[in-house]
Every structure is written in C-alpha cells, then in structure tokens.
C-alpha positions as CSV (number, residue, x, y, z in Angstrom):
1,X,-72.8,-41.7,-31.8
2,X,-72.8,-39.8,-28.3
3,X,-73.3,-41.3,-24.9
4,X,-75.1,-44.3,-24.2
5,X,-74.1,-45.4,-28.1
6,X,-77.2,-43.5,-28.9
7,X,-78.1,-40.9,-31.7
8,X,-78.5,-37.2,-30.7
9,X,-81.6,-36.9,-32.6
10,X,-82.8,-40.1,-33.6
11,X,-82.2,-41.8,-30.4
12,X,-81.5,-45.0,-32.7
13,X,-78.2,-47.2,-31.2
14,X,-77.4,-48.7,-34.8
15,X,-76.6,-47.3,-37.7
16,X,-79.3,-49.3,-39.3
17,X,-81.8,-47.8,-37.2
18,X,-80.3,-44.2,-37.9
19,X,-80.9,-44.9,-41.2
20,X,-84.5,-46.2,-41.0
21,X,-85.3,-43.2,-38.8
22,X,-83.6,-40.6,-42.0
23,X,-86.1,-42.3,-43.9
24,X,-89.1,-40.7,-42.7
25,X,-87.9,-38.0,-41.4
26,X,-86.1,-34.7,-42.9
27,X,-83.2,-32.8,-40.7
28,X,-85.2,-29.2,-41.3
29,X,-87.8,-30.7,-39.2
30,X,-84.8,-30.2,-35.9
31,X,-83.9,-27.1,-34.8
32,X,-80.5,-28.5,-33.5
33,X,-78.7,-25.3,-33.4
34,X,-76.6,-26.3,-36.0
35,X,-75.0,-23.4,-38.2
36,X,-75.7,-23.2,-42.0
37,X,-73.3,-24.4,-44.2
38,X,-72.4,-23.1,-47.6
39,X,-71.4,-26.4,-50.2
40,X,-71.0,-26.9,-53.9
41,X,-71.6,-29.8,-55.4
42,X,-69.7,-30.9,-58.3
43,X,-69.1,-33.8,-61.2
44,X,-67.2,-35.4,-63.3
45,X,-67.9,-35.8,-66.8
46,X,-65.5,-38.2,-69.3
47,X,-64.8,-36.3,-72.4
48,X,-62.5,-36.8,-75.3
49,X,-58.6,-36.2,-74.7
50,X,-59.0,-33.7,-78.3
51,X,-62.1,-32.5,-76.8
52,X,-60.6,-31.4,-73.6
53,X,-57.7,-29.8,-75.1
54,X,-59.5,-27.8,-77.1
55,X,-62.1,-26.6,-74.2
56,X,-58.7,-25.9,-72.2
57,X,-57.0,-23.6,-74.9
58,X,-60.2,-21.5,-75.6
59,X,-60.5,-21.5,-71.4
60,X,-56.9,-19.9,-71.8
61,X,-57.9,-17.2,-74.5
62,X,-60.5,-16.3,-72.4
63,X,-58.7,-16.1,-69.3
64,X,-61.2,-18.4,-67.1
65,X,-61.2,-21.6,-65.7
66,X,-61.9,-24.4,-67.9
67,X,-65.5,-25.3,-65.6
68,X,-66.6,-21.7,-66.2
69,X,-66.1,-21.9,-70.0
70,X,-67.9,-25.2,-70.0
71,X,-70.6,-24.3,-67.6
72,X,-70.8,-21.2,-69.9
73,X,-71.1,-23.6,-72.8
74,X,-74.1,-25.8,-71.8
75,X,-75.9,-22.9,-69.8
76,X,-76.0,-21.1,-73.8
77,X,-77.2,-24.7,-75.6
78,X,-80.1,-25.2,-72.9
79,X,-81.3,-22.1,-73.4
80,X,-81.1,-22.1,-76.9
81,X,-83.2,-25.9,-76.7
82,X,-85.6,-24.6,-74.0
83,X,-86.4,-21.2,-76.1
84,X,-86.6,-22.9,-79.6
85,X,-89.8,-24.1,-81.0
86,X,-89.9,-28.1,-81.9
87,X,-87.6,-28.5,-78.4
C-alpha cells in the first residue's frame, strides 16, 4: 500500500477491500502508466517415471527440450481430434 495505508487505484485501506474492489473492476480499465509485461505461464503435469524417460530420450534425438517435444506431441493429437470426424 502507499501513503495514508491506502491503494493507488482502489483507494481501498484493507486488503479485503482491494480485493472486493478487483472484483468488479478489470486493471485495463486504468491507464496507470504501467509498462507491458511479457509472461509465460506454465504447469506441471505428473507422468509416469517410464513415460518420462522415454519422452526425455526422444527429446535428446531430436535435439530440443523435453517441453517442446511434448507440446509438439499434444499440439499433433488435438489437431488430429479436432479435424477427425466422430471427434
């Protein structure tokens, strides 16, 4: 919080209220200034040990990373799904 133990934007003085006010409101509606940032947003799926190993040594032959191989991967199966009749 900034001076007075008040939001910059909100004008809320509790958390609570900050989050009440973020509610019914969206941040593009402020032009604070603020610069764009660039941000990937990633997961964690559980897989098999056997599984992994496998995805890992075919990564290898390939010569990528392991979450470009399995991105790859899934990005091939949904479009197989979405362009196959009966899916």
């Amino acid at each position: 919080m900034v001076e007075n133990n008040k939001s910059s934007i909100s004008k809320a003085d509790s958390i609570e209220r900050i989050g009440k006010f973020w509610d019914t409101h969206d941040f593009t509606d402020f032009d604070t200034g603020a610069d764009d940032v660039d941000f990937e947003i990633s997961c964690a799926v559980p897989l098999e040990l056997d599984l992994f190993s496998s995805i890992e040594e075919q990564a290898k032959i390939r010569g990528i990373k392991v979450e470009t191989l399995v991105n790859v991967w899934l990005q091939q199966k949904l479009d197989e799904h979405r362009f196959s009749p009966g899916h």
